[in-house]
N, C-alpha and C positions, 0 to 999 in steps of 0.2 A: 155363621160369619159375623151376623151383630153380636151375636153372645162373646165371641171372642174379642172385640174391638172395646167392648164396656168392660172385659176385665182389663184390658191395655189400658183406658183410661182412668180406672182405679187405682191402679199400682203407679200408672206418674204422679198423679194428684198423693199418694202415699210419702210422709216426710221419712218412713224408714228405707225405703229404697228408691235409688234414681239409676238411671239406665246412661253412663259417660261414655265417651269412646277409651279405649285403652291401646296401651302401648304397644306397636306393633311387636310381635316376638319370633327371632327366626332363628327355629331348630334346624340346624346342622345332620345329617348324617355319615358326616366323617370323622373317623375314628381319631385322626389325629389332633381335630380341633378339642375331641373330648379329654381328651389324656392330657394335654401341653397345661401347666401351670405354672402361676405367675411367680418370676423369681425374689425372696427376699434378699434382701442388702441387710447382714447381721449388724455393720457397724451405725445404723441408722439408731440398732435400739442400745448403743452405747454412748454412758456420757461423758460428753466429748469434752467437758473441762475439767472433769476428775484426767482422763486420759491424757490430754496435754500436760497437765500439773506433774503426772508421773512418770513420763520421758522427760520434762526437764530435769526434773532430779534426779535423774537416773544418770543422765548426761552429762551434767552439771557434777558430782562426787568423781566418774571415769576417773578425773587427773587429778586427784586429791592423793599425795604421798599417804601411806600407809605407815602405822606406827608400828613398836613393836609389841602393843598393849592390841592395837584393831587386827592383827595379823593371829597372836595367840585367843582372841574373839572368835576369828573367822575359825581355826583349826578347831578350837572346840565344838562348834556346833555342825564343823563339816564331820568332823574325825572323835569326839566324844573325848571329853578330859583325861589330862597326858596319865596314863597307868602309872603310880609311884614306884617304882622296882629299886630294889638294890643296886647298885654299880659291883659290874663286874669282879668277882674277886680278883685282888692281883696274888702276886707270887707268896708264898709263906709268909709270915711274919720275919721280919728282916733276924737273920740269926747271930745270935751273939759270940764272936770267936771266942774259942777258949785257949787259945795264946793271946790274949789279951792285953797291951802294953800302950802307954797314954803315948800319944802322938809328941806333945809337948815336955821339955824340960824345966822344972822350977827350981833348978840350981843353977841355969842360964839365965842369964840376961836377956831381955829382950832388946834392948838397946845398948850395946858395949860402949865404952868408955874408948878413948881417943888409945891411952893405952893398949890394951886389946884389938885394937880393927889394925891388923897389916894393912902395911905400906906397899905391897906385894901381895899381888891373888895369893892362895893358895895353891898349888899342884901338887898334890899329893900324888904317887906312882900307882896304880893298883898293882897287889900282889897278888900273883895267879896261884890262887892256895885250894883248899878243899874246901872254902866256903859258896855256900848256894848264892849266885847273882841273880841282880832282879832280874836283868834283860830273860835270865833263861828259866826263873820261874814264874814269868809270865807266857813264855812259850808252850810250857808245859803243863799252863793251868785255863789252855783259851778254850772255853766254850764251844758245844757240835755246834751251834749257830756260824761261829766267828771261822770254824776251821771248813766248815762248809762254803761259805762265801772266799777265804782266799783258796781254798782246791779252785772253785770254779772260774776263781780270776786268771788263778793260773793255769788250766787248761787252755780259756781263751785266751793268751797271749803266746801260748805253745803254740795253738791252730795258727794265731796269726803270724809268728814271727820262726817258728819250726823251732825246735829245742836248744839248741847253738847259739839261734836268733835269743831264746829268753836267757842262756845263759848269760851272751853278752850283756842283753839289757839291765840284766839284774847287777851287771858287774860295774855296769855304768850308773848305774842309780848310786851306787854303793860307794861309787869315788868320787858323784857329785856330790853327798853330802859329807865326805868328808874333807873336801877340798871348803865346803862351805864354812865347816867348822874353824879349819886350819884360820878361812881368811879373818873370820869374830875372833878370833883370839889371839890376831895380830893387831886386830882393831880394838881391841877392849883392855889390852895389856898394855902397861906405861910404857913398857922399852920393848915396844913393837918396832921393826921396822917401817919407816914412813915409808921406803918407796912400793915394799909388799902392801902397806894400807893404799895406795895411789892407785897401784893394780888391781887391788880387789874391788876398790867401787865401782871398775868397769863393768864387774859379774851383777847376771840379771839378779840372783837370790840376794846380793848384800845391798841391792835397788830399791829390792822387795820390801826389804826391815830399814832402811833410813828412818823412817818416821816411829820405828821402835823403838830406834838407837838412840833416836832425840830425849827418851824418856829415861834413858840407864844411866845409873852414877855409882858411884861407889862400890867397884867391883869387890868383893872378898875372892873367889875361888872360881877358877877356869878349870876344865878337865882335870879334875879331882876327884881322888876317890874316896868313896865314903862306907863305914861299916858299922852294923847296929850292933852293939857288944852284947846285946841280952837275947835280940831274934836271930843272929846268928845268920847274916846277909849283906853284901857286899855291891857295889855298883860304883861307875863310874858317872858323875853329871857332870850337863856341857856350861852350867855359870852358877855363881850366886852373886847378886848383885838390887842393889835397889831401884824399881821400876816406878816411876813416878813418887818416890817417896815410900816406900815400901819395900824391905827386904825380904827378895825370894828367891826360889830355885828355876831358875830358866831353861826352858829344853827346848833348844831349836831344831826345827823339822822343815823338814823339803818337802811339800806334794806336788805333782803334776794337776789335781782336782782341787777347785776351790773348796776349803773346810772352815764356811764358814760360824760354823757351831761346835762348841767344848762335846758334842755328843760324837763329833764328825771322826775327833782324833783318838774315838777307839781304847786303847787303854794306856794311852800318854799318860790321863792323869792318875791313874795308879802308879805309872813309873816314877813319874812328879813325888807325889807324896811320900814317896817308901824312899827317894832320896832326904824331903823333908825330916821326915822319921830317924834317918841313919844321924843326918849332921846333929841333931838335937841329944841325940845317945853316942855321939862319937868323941872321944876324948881330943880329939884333933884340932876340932873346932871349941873354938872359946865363946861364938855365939851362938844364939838361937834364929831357925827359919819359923815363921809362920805362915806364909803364900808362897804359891808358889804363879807362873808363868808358862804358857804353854803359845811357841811364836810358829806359827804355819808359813812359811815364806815360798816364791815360785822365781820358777826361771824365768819368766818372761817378762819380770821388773812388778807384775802389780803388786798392788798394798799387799802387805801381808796382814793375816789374821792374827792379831794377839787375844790369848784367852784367861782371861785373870784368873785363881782362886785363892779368894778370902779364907780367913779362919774356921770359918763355919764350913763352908767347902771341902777345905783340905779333912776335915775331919771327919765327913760322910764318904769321901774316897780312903781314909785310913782304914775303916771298919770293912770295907770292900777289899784294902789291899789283905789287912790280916787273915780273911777269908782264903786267898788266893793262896795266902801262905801255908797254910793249915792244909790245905786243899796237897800242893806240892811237898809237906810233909808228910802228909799217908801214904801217897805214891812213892814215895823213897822210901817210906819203911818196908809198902809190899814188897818194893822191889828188891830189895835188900833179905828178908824172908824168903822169895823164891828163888833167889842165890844157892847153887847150889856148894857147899863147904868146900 
């Protein structure tokens, strides 16, 4: 027992070890105290003024209009730079007629002398001879596209109106536009009657063109017929006259649907031109046409569409018309070939 108590006071008197109390420590034996760990907070170790800085500007651009330079920016790096391709081929190379005859006359005048311009339209008669008319070789030269879309119109108006019904309607179309013509060309003739002009202004279609009519002067030629002496074609046009200062070929048309685009009226301007073509080759006439006028008018009084074409115009529908022609010349020869003697 002394032996033990001398080494006791050896080791306190010792400066490497001292004997302290320590901290009490209390082991658990339940499992769930051992397992539960303490939860971190991720955004404690983010820095929180880099972070602010980058929602505001994130925030702050939102309502910033977009160019069309930051828009082809954004597509590149979403979508990878536009692949350069060719553009679509379009149709053949525009083909060159081989009845080929200039649209314009350089033995006409383009502006006649006071001498030369009647005092009096023109009306010339059409003669019902064995020459080919446009109206019917453009019939005969319309497009599967063109004749597909009027079959199917004219189904749907059969369905809707039963066959009787489309005939009348057709019959009806057909006497409004030419009552419409009747009425311009008591309006546009010097020795029209005034009280026919008093009655026709009541009709919605002569409502429709007032503000065309403000622009016409100088009528040459009212339902007149005109024929090309070297293509061998014949028609009848509804004016020639000068529109705002410009002398052209007028063809007034009726629709029930607004046309407001030269693409709308189908193959008016072919009709247009290949009358242009005729006066300018027809001994008849002493002047020359270079525009022509294409006037959409409706029953129901609004504006009507007028659709100008210039000289450059008339000339890309020439090379279209002499196409059509050429086109309605092979089919007459076949047909003519499978005649039987």
């Amino acid at each position: 027992m002394k032996a033990f108590q001398t080494i006791c006071r050896q080791l306190r008197s010792s400066k490497r070890f001292s004997l302290e109390p320590t901290a009490h420590v209390d082991f658990s034996t339940s499992s769930y105290s051992c397992s539960r760990k303490k939860k971190v907070n991720p955004y404690k170790e983010v820095d929180q003024g880099k972070y602010s800085d980058l929602v505001q500007s994130v925030l702050s651009s939102r309502g910033l209009a977009q160019t069309p330079e930051s828009l082809f920016e954004e597509d590149n790096l979403l979508y990878g730079p536009v692949s350069k391709c060719k553009p679509p081929k379009q149709d053949e190379e525009a083909r060159v007629p081989r009845n080929w005859c200039p649209l314009f006359n350089p033995e006409k005048s383009i502006k006649p002398n006071a001498t030369s311009t009647p005092t009096v339209p023109l009306k010339i008669p059409l003669q019902r001879n064995t020459a080919r008319s446009v109206t019917k070789i453009l019939q005969q030269t319309m497009t599967s596209e063109q004749l597909f879309y009027l079959e199917r119109w004219k189904q749907r108006m059969i369905l809707e109106l039963g066959e009787d019904g489309f005939a009348e309607y057709s019959s009806n179309i057909f006497l409004q536009g030419k009552r419409f013509h009747k009425a311009l060309e008591s309006i546009l003739a010097p020795e029209g009657d005034l009280k026919e002009r008093e009655e026709n202004l009541e009709s919605g279609y002569i409502e429709s063109v007032q503000h065309i009519l403000k622009d016409v002067s100088g009528v040459r030629a009212l339902e007149s017929a005109v024929q090309h002496e070297t293509l061998k074609y014949v028609g009848l046009l509804d004016c020639v006259a000068e529109y705002q200062g410009k002398l052209c070929v007028i063809d007034w048309k009726t629709s029930e649907k607004p046309k407001p685009y030269i693409r709308n009226t189908f193959d008016n301007p072919l009709q247009v031109v290949a009358y242009v073509g005729a006066i300018n080759n027809d001994a008849n006439y002493s002047f020359q046409v270079q525009c022509g006028l294409i006037v959409v008018a409706y029953k129901d009084g609004s504006p009507a569409h007028p659709h100008f074409m210039d000289t450059e115009l008339c000339s890309q529908y020439w090379a279209k018309w002499l196409l059509r022609l050429e086109e309605y010349t092979k089919k007459e020869k076949n047909q003519n070939v499978q005649k039987p003697d």
